[in-house]
N, C-alpha and C positions, 0 to 999 in steps of 0.2 A: 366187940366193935367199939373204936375208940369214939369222945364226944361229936367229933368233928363229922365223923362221917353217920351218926347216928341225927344229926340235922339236917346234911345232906338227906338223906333219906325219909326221914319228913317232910318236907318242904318238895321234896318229888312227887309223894303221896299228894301233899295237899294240893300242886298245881294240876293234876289231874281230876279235880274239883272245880278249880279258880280259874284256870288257863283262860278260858271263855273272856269271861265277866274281866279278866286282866287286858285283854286283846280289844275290845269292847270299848271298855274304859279310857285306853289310852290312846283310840281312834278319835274319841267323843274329845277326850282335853286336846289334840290337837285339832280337831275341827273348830271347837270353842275357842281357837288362837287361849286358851289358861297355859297354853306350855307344849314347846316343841320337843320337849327332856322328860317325858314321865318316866315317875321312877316309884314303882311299889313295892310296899313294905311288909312284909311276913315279919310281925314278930309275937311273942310272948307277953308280955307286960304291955300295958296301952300305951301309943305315941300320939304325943301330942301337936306333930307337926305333918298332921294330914288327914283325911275326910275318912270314915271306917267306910268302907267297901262290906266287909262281910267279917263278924267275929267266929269263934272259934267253936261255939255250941251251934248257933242257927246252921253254920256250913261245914258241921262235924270232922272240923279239922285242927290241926297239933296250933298254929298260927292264927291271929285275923288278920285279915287285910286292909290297907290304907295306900289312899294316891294320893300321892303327893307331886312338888314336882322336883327339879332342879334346883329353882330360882327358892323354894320354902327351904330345902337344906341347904341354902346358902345363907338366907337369911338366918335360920336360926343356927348355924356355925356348925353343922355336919358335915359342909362341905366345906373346908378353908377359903377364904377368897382370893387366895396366892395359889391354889390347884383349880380354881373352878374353870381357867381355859382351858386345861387338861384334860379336867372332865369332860368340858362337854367335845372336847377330840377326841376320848376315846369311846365314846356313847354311839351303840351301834344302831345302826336301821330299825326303827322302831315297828316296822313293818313283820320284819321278821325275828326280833330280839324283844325279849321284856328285859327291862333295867330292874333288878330285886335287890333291897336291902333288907336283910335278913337281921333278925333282932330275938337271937336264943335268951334263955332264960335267965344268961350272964350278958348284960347289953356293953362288957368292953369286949364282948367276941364278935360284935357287930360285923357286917362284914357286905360290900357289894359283890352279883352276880349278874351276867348279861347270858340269859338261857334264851338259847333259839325255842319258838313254840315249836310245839306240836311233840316231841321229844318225852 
């Protein structure tokens, strides 16, 4: 199994864990008007531009979790600010989409995903 899909495949385990607490979380920031773009982050190494959700021993899982939003990976330059109208056009229904940015254990394989729940 090559690296790529061998992350894939983490990160499906762990959302079978998180899904909840991800769905939850990103009702609460936009109720709280913090951000109509969440956007959470699975990774490896700790990030520093977002609140920890849940690490990787307490929720026996390959990732921790952190929310962030849009507007935080814009400001600290994850997001370009010459792509961020892009972004948030191609940012689907948060109702039934979580926004994942995935952060394996080489962070320039970084990478965004838009996973319908329940899946």
């Amino acid at each position: 199994m090559d690296a790529k899909a061998e992350i894939l495949r983490s990160v499906k385990k762990d959302l079978e864990v998180l899904e909840e607490l991800i769905k939850e979380s990103a009702e609460t920031m936009r109720n709280k008007e913090l951000t109509q773009y969440p956007i959470f982050v699975l990774s490896k190494p700790p990030f520093p531009a977002g609140t920890l959700l849940a690490n990787q021993d307490d929720a026996q899982t390959h990732f921790a979790l952190y929310a962030a939003s849009t507007e935080d990976f814009i400001r600290f330059g994850l997001i370009p600010m010459d792509k961020a109208k892009k972004f948030v056009a191609s940012y689907k229904p948060v109702d039934k989409y979580m926004c994942l940015f995935i952060i394996p254990d080489n962070p320039q394989e970084a990478h965004f995903i838009f996973q319908p729940y329940g899946i």
